[in-house]
PATI-662564 format. One record per residue (C-alpha): residue in three letters; x, y, z. Coordinates in nm, 2 decimals. Layout:
# residues N
<residu ala | px X | py Y | pz Z>
...
END
This chain:
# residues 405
<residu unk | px 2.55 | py -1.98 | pz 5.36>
<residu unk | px 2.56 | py -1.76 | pz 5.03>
<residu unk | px 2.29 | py -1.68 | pz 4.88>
<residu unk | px 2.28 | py -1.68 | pz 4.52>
<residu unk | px 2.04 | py -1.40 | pz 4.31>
<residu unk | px 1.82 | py -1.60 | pz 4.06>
<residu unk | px 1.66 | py -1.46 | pz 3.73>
<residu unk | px 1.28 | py -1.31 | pz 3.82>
<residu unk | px 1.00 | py -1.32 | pz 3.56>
<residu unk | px 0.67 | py -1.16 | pz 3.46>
<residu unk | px 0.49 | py -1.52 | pz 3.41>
<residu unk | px 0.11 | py -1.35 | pz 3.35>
<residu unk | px -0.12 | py -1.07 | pz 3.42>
<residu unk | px -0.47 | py -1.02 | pz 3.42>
<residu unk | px -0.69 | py -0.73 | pz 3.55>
<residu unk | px -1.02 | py -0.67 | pz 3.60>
<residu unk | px -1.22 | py -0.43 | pz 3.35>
<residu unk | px -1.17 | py -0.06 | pz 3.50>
<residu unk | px -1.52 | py 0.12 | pz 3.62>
<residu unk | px -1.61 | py 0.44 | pz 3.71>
<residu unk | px -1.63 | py 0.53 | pz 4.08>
<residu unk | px -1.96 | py 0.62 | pz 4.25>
<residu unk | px -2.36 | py 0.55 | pz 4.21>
<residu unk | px -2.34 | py 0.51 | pz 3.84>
<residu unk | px -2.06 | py 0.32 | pz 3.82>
<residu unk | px -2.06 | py -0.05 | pz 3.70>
<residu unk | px -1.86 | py -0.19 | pz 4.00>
<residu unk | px -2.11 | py -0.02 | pz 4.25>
<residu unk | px -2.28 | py -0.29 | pz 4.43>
<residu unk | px -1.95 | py -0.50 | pz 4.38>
<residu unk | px -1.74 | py -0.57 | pz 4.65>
<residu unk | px -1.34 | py -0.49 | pz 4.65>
<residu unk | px -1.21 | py -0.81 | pz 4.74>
<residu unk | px -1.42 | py -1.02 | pz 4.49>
<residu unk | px -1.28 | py -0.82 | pz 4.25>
<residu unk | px -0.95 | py -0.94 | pz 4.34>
<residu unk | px -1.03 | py -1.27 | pz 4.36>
<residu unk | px -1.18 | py -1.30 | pz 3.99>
<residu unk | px -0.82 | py -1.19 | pz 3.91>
<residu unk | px -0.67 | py -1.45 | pz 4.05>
<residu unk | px -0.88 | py -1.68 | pz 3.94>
<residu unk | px -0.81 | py -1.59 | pz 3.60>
<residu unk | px -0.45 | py -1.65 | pz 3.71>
<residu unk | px -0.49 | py -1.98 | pz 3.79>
<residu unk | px -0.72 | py -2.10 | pz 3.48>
<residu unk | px -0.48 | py -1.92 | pz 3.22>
<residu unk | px -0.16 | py -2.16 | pz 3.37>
<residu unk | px -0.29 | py -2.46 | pz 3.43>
<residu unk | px 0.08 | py -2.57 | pz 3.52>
<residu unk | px 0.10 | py -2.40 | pz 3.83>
<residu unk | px 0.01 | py -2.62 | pz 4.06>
<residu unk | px -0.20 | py -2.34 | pz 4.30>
<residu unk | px -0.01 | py -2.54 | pz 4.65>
<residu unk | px 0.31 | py -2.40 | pz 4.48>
<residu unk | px 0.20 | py -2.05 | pz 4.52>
<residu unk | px 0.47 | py -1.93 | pz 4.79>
<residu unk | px 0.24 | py -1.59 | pz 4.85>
<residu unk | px 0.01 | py -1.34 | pz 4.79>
<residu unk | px 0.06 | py -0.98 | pz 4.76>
<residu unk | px -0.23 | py -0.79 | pz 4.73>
<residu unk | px -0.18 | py -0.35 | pz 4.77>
<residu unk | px -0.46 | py -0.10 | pz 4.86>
<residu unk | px -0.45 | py 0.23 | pz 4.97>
<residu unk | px -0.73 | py 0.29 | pz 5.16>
<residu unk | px -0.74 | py -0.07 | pz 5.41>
<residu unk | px -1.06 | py -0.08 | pz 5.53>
<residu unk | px -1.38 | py -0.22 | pz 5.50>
<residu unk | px -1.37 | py -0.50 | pz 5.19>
<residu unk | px -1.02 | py -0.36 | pz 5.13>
<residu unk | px -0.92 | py -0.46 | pz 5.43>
<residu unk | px -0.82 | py -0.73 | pz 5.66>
<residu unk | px -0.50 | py -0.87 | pz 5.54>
<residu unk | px -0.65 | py -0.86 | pz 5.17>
<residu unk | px -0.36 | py -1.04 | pz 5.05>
<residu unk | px -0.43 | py -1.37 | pz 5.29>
<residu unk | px -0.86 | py -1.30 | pz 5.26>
<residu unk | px -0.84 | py -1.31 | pz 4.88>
<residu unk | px -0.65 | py -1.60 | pz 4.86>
<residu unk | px -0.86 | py -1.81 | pz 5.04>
<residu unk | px -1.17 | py -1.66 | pz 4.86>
<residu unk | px -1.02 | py -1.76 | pz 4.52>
<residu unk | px -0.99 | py -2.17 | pz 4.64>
<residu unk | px -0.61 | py -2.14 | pz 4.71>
<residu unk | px -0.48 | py -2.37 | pz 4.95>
<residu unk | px -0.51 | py -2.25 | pz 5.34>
<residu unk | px -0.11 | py -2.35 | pz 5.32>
<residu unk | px -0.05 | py -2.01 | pz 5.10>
<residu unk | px -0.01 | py -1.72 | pz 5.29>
<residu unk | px -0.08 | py -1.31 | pz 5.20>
<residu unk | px -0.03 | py -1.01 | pz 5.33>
<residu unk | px -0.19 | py -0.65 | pz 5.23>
<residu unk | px 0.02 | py -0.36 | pz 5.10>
<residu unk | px 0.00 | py 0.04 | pz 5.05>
<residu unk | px 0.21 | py 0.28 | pz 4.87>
<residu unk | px -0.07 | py 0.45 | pz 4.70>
<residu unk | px -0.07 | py 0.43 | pz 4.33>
<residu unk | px 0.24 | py 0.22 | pz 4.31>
<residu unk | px 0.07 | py -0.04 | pz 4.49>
<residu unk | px 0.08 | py -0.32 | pz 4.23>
<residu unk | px 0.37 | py -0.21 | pz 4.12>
<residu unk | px 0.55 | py -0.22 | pz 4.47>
<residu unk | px 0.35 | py -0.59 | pz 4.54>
<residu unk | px 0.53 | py -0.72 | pz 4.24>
<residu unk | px 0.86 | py -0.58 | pz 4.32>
<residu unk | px 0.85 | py -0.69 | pz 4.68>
<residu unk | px 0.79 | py -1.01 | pz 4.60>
<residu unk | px 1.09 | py -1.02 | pz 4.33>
<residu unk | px 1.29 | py -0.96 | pz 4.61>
<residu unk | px 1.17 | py -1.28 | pz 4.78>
<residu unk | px 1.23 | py -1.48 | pz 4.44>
<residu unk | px 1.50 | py -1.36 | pz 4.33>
<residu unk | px 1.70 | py -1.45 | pz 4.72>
<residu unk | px 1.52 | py -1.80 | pz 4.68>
<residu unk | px 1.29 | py -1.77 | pz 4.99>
<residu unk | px 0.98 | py -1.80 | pz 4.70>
<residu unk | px 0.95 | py -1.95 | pz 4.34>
<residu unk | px 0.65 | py -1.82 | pz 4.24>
<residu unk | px 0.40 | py -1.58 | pz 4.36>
<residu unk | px 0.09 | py -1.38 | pz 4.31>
<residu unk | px 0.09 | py -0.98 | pz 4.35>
<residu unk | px -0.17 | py -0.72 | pz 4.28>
<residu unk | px -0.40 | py -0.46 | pz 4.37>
<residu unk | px -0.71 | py -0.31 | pz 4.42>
<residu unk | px -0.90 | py 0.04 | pz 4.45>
<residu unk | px -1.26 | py 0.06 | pz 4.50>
<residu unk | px -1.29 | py 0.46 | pz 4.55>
<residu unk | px -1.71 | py 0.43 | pz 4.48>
<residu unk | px -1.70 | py 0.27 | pz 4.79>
<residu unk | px -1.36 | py 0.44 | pz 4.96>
<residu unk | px -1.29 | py 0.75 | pz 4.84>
<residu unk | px -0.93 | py 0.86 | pz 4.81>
<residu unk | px -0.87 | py 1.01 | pz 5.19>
<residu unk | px -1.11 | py 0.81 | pz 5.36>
<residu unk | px -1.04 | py 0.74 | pz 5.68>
<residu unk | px -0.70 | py 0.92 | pz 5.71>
<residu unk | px -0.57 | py 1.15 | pz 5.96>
<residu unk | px -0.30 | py 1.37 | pz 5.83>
<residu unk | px -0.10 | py 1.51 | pz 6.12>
<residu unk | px -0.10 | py 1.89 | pz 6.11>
<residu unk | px 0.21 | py 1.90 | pz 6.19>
<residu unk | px 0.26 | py 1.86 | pz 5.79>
<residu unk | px 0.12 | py 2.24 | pz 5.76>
<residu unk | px 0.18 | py 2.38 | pz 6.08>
<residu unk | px 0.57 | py 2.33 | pz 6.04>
<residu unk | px 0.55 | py 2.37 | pz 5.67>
<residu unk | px 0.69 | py 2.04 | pz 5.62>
<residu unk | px 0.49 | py 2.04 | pz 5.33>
<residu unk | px 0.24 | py 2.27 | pz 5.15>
<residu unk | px -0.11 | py 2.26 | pz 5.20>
<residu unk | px -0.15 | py 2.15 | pz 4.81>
<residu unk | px 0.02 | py 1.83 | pz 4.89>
<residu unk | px -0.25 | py 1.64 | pz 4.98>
<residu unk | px -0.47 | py 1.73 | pz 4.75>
<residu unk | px -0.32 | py 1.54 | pz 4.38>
<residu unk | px -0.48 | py 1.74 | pz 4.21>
<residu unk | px -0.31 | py 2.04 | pz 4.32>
<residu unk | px 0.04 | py 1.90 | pz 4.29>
<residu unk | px -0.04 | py 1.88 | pz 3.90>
<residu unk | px -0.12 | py 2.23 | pz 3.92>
<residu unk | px 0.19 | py 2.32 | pz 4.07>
<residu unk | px 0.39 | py 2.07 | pz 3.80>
<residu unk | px 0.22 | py 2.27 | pz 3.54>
<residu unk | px 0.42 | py 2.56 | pz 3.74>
<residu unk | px 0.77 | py 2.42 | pz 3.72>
<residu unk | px 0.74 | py 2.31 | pz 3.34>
<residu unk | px 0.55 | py 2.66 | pz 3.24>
<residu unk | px 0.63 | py 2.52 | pz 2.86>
<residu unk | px 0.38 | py 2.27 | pz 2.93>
<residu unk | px 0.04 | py 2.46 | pz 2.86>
<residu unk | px -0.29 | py 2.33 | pz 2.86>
<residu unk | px -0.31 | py 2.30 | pz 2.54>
<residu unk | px -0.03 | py 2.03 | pz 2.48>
<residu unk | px -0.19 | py 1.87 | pz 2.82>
<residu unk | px -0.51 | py 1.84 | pz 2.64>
<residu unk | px -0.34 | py 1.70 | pz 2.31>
<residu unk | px -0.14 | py 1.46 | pz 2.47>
<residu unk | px -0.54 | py 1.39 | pz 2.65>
<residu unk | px -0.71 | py 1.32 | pz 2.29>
<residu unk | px -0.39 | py 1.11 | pz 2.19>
<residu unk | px -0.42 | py 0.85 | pz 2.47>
<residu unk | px -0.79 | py 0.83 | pz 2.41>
<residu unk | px -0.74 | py 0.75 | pz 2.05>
<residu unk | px -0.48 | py 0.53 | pz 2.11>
<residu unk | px -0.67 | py 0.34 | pz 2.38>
<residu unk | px -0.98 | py 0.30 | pz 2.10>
<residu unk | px -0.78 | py 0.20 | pz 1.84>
<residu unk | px -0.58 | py -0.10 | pz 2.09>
<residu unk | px -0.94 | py -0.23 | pz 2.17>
<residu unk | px -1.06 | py -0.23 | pz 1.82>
<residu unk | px -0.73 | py -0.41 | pz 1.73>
<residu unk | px -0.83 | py -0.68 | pz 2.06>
<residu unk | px -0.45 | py -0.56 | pz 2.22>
<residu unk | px -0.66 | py -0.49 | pz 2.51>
<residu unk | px -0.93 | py -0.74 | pz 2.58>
<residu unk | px -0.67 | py -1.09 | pz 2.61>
<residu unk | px -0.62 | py -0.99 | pz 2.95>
<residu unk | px -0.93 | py -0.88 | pz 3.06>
<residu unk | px -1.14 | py -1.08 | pz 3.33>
<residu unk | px -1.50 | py -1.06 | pz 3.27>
<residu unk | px -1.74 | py -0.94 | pz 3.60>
<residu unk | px -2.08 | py -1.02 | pz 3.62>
<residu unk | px -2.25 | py -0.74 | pz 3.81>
<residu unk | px -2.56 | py -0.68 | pz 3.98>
<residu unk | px -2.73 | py -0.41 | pz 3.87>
<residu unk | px -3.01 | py -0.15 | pz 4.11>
<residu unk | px -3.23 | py 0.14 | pz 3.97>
<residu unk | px -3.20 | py 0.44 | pz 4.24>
<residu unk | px -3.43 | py 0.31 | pz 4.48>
<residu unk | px -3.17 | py 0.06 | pz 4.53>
<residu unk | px -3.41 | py -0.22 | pz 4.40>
<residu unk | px -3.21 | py -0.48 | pz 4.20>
<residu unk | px -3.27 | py -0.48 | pz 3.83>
<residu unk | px -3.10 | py -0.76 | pz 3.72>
<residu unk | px -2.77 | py -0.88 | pz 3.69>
<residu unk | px -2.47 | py -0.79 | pz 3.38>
<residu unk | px -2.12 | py -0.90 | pz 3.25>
<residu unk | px -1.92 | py -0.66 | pz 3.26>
<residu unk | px -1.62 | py -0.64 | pz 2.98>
<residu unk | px -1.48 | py -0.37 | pz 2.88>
<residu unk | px -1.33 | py -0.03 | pz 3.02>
<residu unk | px -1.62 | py 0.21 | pz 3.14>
<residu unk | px -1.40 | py 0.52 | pz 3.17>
<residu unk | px -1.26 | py 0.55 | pz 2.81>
<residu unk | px -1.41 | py 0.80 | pz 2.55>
<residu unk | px -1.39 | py 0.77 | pz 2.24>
<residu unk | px -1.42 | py 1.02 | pz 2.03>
<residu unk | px -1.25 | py 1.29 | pz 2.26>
<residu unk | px -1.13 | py 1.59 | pz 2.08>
<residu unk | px -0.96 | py 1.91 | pz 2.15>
<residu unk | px -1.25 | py 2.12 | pz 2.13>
<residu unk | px -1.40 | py 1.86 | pz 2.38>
<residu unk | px -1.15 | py 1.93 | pz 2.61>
<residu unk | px -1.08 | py 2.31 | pz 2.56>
<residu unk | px -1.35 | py 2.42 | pz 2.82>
<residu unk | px -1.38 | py 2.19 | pz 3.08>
<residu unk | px -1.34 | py 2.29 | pz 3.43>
<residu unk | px -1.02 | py 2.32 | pz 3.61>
<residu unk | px -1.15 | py 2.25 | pz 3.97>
<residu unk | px -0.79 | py 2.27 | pz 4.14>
<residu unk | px -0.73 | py 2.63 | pz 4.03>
<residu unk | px -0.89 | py 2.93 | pz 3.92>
<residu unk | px -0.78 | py 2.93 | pz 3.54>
<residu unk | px -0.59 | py 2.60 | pz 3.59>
<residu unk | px -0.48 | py 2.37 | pz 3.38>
<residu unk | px -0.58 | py 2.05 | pz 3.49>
<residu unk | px -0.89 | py 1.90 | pz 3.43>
<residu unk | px -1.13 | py 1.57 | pz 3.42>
<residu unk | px -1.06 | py 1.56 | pz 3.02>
<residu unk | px -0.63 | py 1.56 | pz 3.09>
<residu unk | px -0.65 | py 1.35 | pz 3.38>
<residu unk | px -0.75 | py 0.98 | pz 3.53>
<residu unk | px -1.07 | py 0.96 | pz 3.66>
<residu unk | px -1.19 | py 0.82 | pz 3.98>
<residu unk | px -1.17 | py 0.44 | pz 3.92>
<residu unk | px -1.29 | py 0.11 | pz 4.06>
<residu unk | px -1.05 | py -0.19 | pz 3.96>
<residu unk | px -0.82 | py -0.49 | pz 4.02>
<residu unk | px -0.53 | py -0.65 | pz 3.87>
<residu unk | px -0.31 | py -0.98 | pz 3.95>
<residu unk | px 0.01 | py -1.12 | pz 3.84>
<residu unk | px 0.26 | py -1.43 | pz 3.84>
<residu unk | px 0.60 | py -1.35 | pz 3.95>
<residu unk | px 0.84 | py -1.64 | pz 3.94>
<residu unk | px 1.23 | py -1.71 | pz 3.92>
<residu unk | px 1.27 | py -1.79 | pz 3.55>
<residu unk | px 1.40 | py -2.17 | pz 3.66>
<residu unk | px 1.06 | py -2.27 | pz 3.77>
<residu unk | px 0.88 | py -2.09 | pz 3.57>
<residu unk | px 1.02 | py -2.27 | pz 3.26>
<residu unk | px 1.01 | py -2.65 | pz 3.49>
<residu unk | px 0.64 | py -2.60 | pz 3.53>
<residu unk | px 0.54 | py -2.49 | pz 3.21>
<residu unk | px 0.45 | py -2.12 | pz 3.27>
<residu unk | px 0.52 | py -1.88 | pz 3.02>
<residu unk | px 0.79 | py -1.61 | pz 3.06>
<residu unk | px 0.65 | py -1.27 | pz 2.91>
<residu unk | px 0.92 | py -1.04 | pz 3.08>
<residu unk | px 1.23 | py -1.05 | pz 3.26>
<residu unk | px 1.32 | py -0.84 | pz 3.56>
<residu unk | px 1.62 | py -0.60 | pz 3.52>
<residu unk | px 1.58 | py -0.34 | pz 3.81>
<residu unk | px 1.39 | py -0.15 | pz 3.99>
<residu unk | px 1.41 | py 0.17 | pz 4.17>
<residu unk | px 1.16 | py 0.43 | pz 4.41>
<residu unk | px 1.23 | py 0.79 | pz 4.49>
<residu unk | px 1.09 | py 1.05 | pz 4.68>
<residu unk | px 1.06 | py 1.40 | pz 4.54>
<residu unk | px 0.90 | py 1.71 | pz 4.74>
<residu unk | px 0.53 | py 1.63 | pz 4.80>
<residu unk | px 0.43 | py 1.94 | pz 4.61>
<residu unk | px 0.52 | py 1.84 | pz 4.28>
<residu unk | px 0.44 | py 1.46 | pz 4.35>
<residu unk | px 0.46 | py 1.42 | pz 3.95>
<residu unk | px 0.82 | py 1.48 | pz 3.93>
<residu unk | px 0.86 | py 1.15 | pz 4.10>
<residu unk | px 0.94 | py 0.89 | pz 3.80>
<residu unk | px 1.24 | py 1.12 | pz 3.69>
<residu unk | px 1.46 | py 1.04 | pz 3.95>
<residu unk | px 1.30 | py 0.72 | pz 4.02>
<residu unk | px 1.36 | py 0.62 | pz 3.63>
<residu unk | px 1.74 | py 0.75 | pz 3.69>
<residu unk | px 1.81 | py 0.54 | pz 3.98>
<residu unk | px 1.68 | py 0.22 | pz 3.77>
<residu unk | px 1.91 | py 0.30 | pz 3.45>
<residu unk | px 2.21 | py 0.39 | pz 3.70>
<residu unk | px 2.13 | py 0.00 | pz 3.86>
<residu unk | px 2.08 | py -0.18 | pz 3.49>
<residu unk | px 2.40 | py 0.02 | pz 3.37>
<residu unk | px 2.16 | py 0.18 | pz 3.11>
<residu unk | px 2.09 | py 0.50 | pz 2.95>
<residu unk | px 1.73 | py 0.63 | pz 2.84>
<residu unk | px 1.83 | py 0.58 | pz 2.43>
<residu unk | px 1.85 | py 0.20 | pz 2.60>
<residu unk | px 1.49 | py 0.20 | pz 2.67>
<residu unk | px 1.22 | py 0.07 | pz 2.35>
<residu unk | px 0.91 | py 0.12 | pz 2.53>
<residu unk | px 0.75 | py 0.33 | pz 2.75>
<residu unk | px 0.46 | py 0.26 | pz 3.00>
<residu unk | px 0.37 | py 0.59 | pz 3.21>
<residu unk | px 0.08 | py 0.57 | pz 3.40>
<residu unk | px -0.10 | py 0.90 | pz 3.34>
<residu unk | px -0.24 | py 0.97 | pz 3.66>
<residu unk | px -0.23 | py 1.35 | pz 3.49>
<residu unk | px -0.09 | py 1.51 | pz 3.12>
<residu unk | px 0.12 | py 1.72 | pz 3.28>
<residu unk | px 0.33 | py 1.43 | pz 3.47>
<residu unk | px 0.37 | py 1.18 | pz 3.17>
<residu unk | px 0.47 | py 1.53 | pz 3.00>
<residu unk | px 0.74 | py 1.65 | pz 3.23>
<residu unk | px 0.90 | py 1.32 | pz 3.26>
<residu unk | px 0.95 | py 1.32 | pz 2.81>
<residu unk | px 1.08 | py 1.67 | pz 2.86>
<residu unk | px 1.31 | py 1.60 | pz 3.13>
<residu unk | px 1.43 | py 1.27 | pz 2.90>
<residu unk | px 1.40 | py 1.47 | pz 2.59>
<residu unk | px 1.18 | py 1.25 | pz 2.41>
<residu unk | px 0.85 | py 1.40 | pz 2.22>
<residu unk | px 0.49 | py 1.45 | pz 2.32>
<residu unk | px 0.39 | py 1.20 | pz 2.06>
<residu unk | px 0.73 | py 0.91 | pz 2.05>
<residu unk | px 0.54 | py 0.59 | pz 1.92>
<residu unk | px 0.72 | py 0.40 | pz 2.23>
<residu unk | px 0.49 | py 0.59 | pz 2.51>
<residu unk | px 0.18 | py 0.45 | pz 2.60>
<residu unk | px 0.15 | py 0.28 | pz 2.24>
<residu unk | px -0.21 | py 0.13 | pz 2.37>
<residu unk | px -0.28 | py 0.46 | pz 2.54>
<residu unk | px -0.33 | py 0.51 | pz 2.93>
<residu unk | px -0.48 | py 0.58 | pz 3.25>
<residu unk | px -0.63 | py 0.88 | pz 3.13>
<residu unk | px -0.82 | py 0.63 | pz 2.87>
<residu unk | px -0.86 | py 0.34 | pz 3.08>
<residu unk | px -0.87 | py 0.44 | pz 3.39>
<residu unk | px -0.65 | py 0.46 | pz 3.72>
<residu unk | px -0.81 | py 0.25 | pz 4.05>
<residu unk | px -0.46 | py 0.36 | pz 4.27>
<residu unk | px -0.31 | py 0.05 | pz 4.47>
<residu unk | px -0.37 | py -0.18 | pz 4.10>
<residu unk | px -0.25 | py 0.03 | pz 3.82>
<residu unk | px 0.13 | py -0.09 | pz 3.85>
<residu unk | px 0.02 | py -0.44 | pz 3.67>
<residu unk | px -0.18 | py -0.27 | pz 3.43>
<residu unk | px 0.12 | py -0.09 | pz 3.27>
<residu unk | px 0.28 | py -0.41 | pz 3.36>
<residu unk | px 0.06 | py -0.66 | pz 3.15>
<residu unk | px 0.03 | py -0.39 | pz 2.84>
<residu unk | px 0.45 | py -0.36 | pz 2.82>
<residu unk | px 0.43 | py -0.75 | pz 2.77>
<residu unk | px 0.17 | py -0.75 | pz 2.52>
<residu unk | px 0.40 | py -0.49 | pz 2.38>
<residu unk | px 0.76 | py -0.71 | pz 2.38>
<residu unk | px 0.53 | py -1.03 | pz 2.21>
<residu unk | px 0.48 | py -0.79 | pz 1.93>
<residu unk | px 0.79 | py -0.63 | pz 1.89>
<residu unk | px 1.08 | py -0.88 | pz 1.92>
<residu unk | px 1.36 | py -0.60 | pz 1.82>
<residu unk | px 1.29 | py -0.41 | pz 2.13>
<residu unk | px 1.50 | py -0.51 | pz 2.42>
<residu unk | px 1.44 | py -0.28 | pz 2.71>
<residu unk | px 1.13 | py -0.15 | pz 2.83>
<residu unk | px 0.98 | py 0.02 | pz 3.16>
<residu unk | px 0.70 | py 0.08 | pz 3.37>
<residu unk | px 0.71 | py 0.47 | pz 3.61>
<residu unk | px 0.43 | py 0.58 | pz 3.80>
<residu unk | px 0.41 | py 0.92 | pz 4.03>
<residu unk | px 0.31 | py 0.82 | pz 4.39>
<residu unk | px 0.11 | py 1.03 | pz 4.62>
<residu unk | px 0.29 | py 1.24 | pz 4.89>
<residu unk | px 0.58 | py 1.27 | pz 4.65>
<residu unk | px 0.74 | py 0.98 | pz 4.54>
<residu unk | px 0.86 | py 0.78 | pz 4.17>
<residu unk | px 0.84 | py 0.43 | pz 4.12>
<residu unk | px 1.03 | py 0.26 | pz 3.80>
<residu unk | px 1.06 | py -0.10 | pz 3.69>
<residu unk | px 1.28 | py -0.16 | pz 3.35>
<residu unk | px 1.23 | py -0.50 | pz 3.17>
<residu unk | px 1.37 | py -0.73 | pz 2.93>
<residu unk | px 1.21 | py -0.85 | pz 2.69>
<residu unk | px 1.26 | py -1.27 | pz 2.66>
<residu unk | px 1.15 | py -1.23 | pz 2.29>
<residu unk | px 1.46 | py -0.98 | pz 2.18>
<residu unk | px 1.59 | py -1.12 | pz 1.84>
<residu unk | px 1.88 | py -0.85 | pz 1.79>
<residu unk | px 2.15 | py -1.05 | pz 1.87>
<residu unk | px 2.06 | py -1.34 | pz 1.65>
END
């Protein structure tokens, strides 16, 4: 029988504060999955309409599937949240575009009618798995130059991006840097940021490892205020002898979850749930691992070519700035400047933070904070790089759009 393609929405999305990985961090005696499930929780209280026996599946990425990222987190987390044993889940990986891919994935499912509503997400806890850990790269990669050695190591693909784009020194790196640090300060003083936040309480230990109490975590740990060029200017470049990449132009190594309501627009407006974006298309690419960065370009193309729009069509702009340089090269590729008002306008991952597999609904949930605000934008997307060399773009519509009326 036919199948006909139904309307898919952005219902909600929530996400967990974002901490710094390691010893120090706040997430440190916090276990992976339970931050997942106090997203979905959150989920669940925001929409009370949805009945949680509705819920067709669970989608939860991670890139490094072990330990408490592990076992089917999808399926785990659900049943650690209270969902019904009848839901089912399923774990998912493509690195940073984790989230992102969850969600899109399970568009798929809703928009051929085999779901109606659905929760995707992700999680990285890289205090407790480092990015890497665990893997097993086959050295066939290297030993028949399949790929260069720098490849694996993200970092060094910035480096080399800074190669290909030579017009993009440190120095604008660094500006655009201080820019999404002051942008990020100024979105949480404005409370554009904290709506979606799920608070954490979190147990605390002195270095002995003795427990010192317990705290609620609710805010970003990562960001810094206050940044400035001069800040910046003489920080390390650990990739490469008189690099240009560095802790201040760069994410940090993050600890954090995130969790979303995909739903065909039908049920989501029988049931009561909000509708905050709608789905136009979607689109991954791969690009030589080398210059991993590169990837949104030609993942952002495919998307327009799909929607039958051009880059002038788009009003906003989330790029998750896993580094300066790549958010940099994809505006000089398009054309657009360092400093357009419709990138990043709360600031990004070099601010907040990037835990991989949940970034995707990060960008996702700040884009429809974004369209609430600004009913004469109509288009708007979410690109992310991916490790190993790919792109990953999502363009929206915003439900809100008043130009026509």
């Amino acid at each position: 029988m036919p199948r006909t393609v139904r309307d898919v929405v952005f219902v909600d999305g929530v996400r967990t504060p974002f901490g710094k990985a390691g010893p120090k961090g706040i997430y440190h005696e916090t276990r992976a999955d339970d931050l997942v499930v106090k997203a979905i929780r959150e989920l669940l209280r925001r929409n009370p309409g949805l009945d949680p026996k509705k819920v067709d599946e669970v989608a939860i990425a991670a890139t490094t599937q072990i330990g408490d990222q592990g076992l089917t987190i999808g399926r785990t987390a659900g049943i650690l949240a209270g969902l019904p044993t009848s839901v089912p889940g399923y774990s998912i990986d493509r690195m940073c575009a984790g989230a992102l891919t969850a969600v899109t994935t399970v568009a798929g499912s809703v928009a051929f009618g085999a779901y109606d509503v659905a929760i995707a997400g992700g999680v990285e806890h890289m205090g407790r798995h480092p990015m890497g850990e665990g893997v097993d790269p086959n050295p066939r990669f290297v030993s028949e130059k399949l790929v260069d050695e720098s490849a694996l190591f993200m970092g060094m693909t910035a480096e080399n991006l800074h190669d290909r784009y030579p017009t993009i020194t440190k120095r604008r790196a660094d500006e655009y840097a201080v820019r999404s640090q002051e942008k990020a300060a100024k979105a949480y003083a404005n409370g554009k940021i904290q709506a979606d936040l799920v608070p954490v309480s979190v147990r605390r230990t002195n270095p002995e490892g003795g427990e010192t109490g317990w705290g609620l975590v609710t805010a970003d740990e990562p960001m810094r205020p206050g940044t400035t060029l001069e800040n910046l200017a003489n920080l390390k470049t650990p990739f490469r002898v008189h690099g240009r990449v560095t802790a201040g132009n760069a994410a940090g190594l993050n600890d954090g979850a995130t969790a979303s309501l995909i739903a065909s627009e039908d049920f989501a407006r029988a049931n009561g749930l909000p509708v905050k974006m709608r789905l136009v298309s979607y689109a991954f690419a791969g690009v030589e691992p080398e210059v991993m960065g590169y990837g949104p370009i030609p993942a952002t193309e495919k998307a327009l070519a799909q929607a039958g729009l051009s880059i002038s069509d788009i009003g906003l702009f989330e790029i998750n700035e896993a580094f300066a340089v790549q958010v940099l090269a994809f505006l000089e590729h398009y054309g657009i400047a360092d400093d357009d008002e419709r990138v990043n306008q709360y600031g990004g991952a070099i601010a907040f933070g990037h835990p991989l597999a949940s970034s995707g609904v990060r960008l996702m949930t700040q884009l429809a904070r974004q369209f609430e605000e600004q009913p004469g934008v109509r288009y708007g997307l979410t690109t992310m790089c991916v490790g190993f060399g790919m792109g990953a773009t999502v363009i929206w519509e915003n439900p809100h759009f008043e130009g026509d009326k």
